[in-house]
VEXDREN-2710 file (C-alpha; in Angstrom, 1 decimal):
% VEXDREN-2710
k/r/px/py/pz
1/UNK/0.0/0.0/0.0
2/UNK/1.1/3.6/-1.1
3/UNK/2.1/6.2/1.8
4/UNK/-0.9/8.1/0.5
5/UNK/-3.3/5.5/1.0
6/UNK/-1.7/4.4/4.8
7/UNK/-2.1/8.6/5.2
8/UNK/-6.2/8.3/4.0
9/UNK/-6.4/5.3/6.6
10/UNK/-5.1/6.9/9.3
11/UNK/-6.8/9.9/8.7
12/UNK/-10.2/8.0/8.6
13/UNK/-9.8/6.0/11.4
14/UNK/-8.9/9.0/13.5
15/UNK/-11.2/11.0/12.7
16/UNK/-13.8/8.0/13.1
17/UNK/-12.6/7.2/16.4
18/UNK/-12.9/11.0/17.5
19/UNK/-16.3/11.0/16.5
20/UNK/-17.6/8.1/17.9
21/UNK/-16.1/9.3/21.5
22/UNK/-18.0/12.4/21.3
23/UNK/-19.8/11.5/24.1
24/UNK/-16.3/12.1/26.3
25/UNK/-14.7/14.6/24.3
26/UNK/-17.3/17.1/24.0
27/UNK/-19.9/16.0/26.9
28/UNK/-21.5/19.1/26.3
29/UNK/-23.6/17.7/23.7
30/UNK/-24.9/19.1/20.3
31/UNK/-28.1/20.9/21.6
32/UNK/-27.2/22.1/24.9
33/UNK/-27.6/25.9/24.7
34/UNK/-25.0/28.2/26.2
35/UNK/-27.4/31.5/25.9
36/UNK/-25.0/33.7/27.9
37/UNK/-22.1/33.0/25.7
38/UNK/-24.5/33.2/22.0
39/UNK/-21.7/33.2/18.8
40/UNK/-18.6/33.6/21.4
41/UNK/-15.1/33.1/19.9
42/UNK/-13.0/30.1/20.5
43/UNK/-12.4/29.3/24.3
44/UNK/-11.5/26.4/26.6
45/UNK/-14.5/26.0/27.3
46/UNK/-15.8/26.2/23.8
47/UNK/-13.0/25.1/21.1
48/UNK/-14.5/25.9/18.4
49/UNK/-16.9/29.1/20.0
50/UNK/-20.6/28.8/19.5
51/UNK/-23.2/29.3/16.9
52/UNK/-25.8/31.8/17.1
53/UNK/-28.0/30.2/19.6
54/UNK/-25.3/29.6/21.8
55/UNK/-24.5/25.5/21.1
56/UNK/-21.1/24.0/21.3
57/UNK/-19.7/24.2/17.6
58/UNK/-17.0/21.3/18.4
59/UNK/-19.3/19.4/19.6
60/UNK/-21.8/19.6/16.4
61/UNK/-18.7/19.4/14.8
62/UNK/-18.1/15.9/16.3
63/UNK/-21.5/14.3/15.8
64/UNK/-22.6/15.7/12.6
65/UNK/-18.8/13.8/11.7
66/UNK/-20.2/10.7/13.4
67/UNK/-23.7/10.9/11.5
68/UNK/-22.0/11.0/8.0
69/UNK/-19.0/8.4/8.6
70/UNK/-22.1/6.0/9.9
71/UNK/-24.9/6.9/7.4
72/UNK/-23.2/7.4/4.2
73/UNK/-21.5/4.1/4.4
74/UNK/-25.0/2.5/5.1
75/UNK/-26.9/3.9/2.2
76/UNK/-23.5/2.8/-0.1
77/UNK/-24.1/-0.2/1.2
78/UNK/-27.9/-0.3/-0.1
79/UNK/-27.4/1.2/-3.4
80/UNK/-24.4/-1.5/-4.0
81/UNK/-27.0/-4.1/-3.0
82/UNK/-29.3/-3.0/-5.1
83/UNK/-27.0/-2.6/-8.1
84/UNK/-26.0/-5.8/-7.6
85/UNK/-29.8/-7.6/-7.8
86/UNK/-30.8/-4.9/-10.7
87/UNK/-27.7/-4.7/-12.6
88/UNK/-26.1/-8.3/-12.3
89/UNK/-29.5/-9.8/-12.8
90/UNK/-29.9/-8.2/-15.6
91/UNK/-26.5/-8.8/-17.3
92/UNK/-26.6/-12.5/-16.3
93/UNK/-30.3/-13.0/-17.8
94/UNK/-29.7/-10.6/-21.1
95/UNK/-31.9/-10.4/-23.6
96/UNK/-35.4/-8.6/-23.3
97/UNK/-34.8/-8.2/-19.0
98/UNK/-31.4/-6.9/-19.5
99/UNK/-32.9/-3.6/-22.4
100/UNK/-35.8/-3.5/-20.2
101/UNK/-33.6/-2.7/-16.7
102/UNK/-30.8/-0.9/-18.5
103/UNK/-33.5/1.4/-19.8
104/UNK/-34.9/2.3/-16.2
105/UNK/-31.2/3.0/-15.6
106/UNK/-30.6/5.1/-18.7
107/UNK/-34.0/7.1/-17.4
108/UNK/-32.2/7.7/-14.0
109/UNK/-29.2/8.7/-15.5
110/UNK/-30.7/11.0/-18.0
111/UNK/-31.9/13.0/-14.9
112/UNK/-29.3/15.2/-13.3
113/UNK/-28.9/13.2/-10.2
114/UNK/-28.8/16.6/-7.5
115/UNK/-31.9/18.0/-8.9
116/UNK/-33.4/14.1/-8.7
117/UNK/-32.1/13.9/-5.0
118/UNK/-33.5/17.4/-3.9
119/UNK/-36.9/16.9/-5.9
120/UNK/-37.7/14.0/-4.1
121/UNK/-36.4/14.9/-0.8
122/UNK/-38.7/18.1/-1.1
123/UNK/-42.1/16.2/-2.1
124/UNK/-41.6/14.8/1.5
125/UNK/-42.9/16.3/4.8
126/UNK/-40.1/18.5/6.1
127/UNK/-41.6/19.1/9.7
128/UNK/-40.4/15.5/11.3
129/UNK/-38.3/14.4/13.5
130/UNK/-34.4/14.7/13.7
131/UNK/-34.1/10.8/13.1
132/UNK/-36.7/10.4/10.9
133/UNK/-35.0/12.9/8.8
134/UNK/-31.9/11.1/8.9
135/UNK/-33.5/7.8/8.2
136/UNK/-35.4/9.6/5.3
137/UNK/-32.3/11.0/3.7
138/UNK/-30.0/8.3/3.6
139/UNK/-32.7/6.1/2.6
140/UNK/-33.2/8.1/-0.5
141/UNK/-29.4/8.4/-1.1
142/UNK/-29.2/4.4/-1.1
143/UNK/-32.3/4.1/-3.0
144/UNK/-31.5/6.8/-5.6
145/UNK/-28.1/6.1/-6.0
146/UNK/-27.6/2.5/-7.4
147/UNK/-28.3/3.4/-11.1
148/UNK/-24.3/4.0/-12.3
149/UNK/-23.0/1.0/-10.1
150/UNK/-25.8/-1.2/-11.6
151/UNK/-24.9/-0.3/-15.3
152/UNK/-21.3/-1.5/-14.2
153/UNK/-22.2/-4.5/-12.8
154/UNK/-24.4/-5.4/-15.6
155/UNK/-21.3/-5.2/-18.3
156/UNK/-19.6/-7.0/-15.9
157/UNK/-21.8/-9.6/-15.0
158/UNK/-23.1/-10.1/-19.1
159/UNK/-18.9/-10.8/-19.5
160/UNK/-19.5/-13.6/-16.7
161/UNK/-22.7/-15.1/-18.6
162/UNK/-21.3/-17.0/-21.3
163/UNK/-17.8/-18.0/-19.1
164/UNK/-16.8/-21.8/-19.3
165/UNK/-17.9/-22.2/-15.7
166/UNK/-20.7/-21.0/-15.8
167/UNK/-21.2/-24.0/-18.6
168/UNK/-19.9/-26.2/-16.5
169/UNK/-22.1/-25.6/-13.8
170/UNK/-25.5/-25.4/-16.2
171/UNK/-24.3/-28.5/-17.7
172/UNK/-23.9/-30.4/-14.0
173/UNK/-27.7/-29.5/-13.3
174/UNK/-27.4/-26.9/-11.2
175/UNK/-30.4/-24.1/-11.1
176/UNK/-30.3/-20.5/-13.3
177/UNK/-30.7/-18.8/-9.1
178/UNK/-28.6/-21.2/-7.7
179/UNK/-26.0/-20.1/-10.2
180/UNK/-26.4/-16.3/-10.0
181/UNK/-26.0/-16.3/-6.2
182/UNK/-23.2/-18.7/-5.4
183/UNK/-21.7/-18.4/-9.2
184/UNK/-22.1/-14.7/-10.2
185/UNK/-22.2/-12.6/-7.7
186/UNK/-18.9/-13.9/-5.9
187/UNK/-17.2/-13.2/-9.1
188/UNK/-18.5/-9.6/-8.6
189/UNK/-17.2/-9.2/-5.6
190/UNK/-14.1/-6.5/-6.5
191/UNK/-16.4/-4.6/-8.9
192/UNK/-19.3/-4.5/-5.7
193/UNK/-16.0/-3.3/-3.5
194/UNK/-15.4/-0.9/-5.9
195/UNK/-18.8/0.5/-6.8
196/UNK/-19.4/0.7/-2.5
197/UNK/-16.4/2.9/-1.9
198/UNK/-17.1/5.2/-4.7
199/UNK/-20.1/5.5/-3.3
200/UNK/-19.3/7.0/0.4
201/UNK/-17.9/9.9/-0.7
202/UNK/-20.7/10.8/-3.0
203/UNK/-23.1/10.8/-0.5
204/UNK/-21.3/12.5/2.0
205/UNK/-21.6/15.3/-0.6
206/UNK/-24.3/14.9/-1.2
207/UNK/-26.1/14.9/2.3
208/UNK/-24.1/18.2/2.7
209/UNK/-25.6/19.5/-0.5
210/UNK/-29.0/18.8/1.0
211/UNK/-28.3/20.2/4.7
212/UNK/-27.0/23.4/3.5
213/UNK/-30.4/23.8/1.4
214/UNK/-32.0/23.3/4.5
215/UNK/-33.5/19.9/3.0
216/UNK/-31.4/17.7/5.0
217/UNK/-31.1/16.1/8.7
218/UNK/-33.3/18.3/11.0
219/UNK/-32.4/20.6/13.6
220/UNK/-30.9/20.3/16.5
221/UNK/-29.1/16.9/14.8
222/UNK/-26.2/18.6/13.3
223/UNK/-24.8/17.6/10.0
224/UNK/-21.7/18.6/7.9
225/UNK/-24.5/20.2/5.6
226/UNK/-25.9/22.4/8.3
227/UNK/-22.7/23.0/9.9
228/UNK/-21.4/24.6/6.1
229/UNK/-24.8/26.7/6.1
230/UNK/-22.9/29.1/8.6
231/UNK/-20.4/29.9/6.0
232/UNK/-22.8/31.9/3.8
233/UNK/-22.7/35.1/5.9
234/UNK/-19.2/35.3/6.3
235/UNK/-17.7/38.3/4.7
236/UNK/-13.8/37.1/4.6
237/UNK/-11.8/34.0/5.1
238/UNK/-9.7/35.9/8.2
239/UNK/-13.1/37.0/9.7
240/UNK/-13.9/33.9/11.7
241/UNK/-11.7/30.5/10.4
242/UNK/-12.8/28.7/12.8
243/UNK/-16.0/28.3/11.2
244/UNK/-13.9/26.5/8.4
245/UNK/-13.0/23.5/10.4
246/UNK/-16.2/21.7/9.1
247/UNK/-15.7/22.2/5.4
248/UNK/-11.5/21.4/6.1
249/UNK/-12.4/18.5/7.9
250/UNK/-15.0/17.6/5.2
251/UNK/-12.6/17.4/2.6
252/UNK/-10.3/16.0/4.1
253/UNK/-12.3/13.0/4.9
254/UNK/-13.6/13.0/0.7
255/UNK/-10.2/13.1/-0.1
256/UNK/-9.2/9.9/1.5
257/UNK/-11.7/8.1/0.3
258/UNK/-10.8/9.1/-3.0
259/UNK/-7.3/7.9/-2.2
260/UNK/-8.8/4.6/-1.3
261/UNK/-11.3/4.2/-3.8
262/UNK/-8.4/4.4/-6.1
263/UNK/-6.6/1.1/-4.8
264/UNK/-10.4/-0.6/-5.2
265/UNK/-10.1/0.4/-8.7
266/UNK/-7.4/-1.5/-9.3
267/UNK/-8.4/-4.7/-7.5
268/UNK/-11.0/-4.4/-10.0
269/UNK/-9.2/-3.8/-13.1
END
C-alpha cells in the first residue's frame, strides 16, 4: 500500500474514532444551549466558540462527523446491493430483461442526479423528526443512487454469462438462481468493492448539499451540511476561520476516500 493510502487510513480512522467518542470529548452535547455566551469566539471551554443560539460548535462538529462516517457508508451499502440484484440480474439473464432494466437505468441517469435527489427529498414532509430525517435521507441516497453501479455490474456480470464455468455448472444440473447467487455474484465481488467505496464519498456530498439547502437532517441533529450553512454570511476567510474547520475536515475526509477508492479500482481492473 502507497504512503498516500496508509495517510487516508489513518486519517479516517482517527477522525472515526474522535467522533464516535464524542460523548467524552465534547460532553457538552450538540443541543445544549449556552445562551449567555451566543456566537462567542474560540475558548477552553468552547473550542471551536458557539453558533448563534449559543450550542457548542465542536461538539456539532463531532457528531454531525459521526452521523455521516455512519450513514453514508449505510446507504452505499444499499445502493451496492441494489446494483448488484438490478444490474447483475440483468446482465446474467440478457436479452429482453437486460434492455428493459438498463432502460430504467438510462431514465435515471438521464436526470441530473442533485436536482433528482432534492426533488424527491422536497415532495416529503419536512416538519419531522431529527431521526426520521436522517433515516429519510439516507434512505433516498441508497435508494436513488444504485443506477451508475448497476450499469457496471451489468457489463460485468453479461462478461460472466457465457464464461466456461458458468457452462460447466448449467451443464452439472445446477439451477439458473442457484448459479447467479453462489456463481455470479462472488465473481463480482471487487467490482461490488469498488462500486461501494465510490459510493461514500458521493453521498457524504451529497447529504451536505441537501443540509445546506436546509432539505437535509433536522435541527438540533447537526450535520456537515448544516454546519457549512454558517459559511454563507461570512464576509472574509480571516473574519472567523474557525468556522472552516467543518468544510477542512469535510474534505479531508472526501479526499481519502478518493485515495482509497483508487486502490479498489485496481483490484478491479
Amino acid at each position: 500500500m502507497k504512503t498516500s493510502r496508509r495517510v487516508a487510513c489513518a486519517v479516517l480512522l482517527l477522525v472515526l474514532g474522535v467522533s464516535l467518542c464524542a460523548k467524552l470529548v465534547a460532553p457538552a452535547g450538540y443541543a445544549r444551549q449556552y445562551r449567555e455566551a451566543a456566537d462567542a469566539p474560540p475558548s477552553r471551554q468552547h473550542w471551536l466558540g458557539t453558533d448563534e443560539i449559543g450550542r457548542d460548535r465542536f461538539a456539532r462538529v463531532l457528531y454531525g462527523t459521526r452521523l455521516s462516517l455512519l450513514l453514508a457508508p449505510a446507504a452505499a451499502l444499499l445502493s451496492t446491493l441494489m446494483a448488484a440484484v438490478i444490474g447483475g440480474l440483468a446482465g446474467y439473464l440478457g436479452g429482453i430483461f437486460q434492455r428493459a432494466a438498463m432502460t430504467v437505468t438510462d431514465l435515471f441517469l438521464s436526470l441530473p442526479w442533485l436536482f433528482l435527489l432534492i426533488t424527491v427529498r422536497a415532495l416529503l414532509p419536512l416538519n419531522v423528526s431529527p431521526l426520521v430525517s436522517v433515516l429519510a435521507t439516507f434512505l433516498i441516497l441508497g435508494m436513488l443512487g444504485w443506477t451508475s453501479a448497476a450499469r457496471v455490474l451489468c457489463a460485468s456480470a453479461a462478461s460472466l454469462r457465457d464464461s466456461d464455468f458458468l457452462r460447466q455448472a448449467r451443464a452439472s444440473g445446477i439451477p439458473g438462481a442457484r448459479l447467479f447467487w453462489i456463481h455470479v455474484l462472488p465473481n463480482l465481488k471487487p467490482v461490488l468493492l469498488a462500486q461501494f467505496w465510490i459510493s461514500i464519498p458521493i453521498f457524504i456530498l451529497s447529504e451536505a448539499n441537501l443540509g445546506i439547502l436546509g432539505l437535509g437532517v433536522a435541527e438540533p441533529m447537526p450535520s456537515w451540511g448544516s454546519l457549512l450553512k454558517e459559511l454563507e454570511g461570512l464576509v472574509s476567510v480571516g473574519e472567523e476561520p474557525w468556522k472552516f474547520v467543518p468544510l477542512i475536515l469535510l474534505v479531508a475526509v472526501v479526499t481519502s476516500f478518493q485515495l482509497i477508492v483508487s486502490k479498489q479500482e485496481e483490484f478491479a481492473v
